[in-house]
N, C-alpha and C positions, 0 to 999 in steps of 0.2 A: 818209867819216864815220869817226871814233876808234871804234876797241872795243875798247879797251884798259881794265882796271881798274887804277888808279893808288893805291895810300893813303901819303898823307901821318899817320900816327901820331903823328909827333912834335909836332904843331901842334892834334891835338886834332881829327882827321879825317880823312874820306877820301870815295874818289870813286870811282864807276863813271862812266864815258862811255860816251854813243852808246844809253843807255838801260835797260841792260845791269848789273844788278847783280852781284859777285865772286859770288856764291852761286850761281846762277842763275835766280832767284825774277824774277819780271816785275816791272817796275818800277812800276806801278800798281796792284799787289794790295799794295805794302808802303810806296807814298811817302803819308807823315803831312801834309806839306803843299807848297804848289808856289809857286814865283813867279816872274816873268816881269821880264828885265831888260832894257829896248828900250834901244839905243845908237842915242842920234842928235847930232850934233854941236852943240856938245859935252857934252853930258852922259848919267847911264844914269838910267831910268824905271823904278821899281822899280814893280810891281804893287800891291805890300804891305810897309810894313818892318820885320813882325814874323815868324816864322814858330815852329815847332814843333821841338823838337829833334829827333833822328830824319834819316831818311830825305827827303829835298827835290828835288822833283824840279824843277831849273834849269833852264830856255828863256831863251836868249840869243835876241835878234833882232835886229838891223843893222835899225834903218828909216830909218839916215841913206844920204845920198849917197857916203860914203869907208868903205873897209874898217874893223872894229872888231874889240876880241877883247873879253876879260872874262877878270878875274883876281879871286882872293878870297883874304882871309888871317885867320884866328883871331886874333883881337889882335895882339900884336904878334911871331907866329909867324914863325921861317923858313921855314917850309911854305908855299907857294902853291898852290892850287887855278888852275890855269889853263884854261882853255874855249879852244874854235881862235878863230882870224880867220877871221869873216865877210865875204863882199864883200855890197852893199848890196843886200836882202833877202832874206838869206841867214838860216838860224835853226839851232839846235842847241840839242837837248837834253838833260840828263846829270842822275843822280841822284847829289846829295851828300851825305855822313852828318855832318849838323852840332851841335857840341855847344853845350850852352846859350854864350852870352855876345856880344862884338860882332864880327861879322864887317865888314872892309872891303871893299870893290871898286872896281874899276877898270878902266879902257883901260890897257893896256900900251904901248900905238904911244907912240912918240917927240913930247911935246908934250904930249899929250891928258889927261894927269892937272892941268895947271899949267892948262889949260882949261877943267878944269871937268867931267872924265870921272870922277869917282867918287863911291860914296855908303856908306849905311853901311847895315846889314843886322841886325837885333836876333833873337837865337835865343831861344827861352823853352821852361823844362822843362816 
């Protein structure tokens, strides 16, 4: 599992993985809202697709049969949020810091976008 803290800044975010915020505060005494993104071929299942700005705590799930990853991008930022690849019931969860507006996502695997692997993600202040 990643425990690495990664910030992308210049896209208007950032991320702890593996659960694990940069500060060291527990991710559950400070995430505002959560939602759950099921990859299953092909597409992703958002739980909810609004959430709060702040602190988000993201659960990837693979409930498909082939490995999946999950990617995120603040409009149309260079910055990517990327979450690992899953093999097929596999889960991870990581707390992102997301700022009002629309987030995209995606599968990254080769194909899987032109498939029907992504959705959109609305932040609100």
């Amino acid at each position: 599992m990643l425990a690495v803290a990664v910030a992308a800044c210049a896209g208007g975010l950032g991320v702890a993985a593996g659960g694990a915020l940069a500060s060291g505060a527990s991710a559950a005494a400070v995430t505002a809202s959560h939602v759950q993104v099921t990859t299953i071929e092909y597409r992703l299942l958002l739980s909810r697709g609004v959430v709060h700005a702040g602190p988000v705590d993201l659960e990837e799930i693979d409930g498909g049969m082939d490995p999946h990853d999950l990617d995120l991008r603040f409009r149309r930022s260079p910055s990517v949020i990327s979450e690992p690849q899953l093999l097929p019931g596999g889960r991870f969860d990581g707390v992102v810091d997301l700022h009002p507006g629309v987030y995209h996502l995606w599968c990254s695997l080769p194909g899987h976008w032109k498939l029907g692997m992504h959705a959109i993600l609305r932040v609100v202040g």
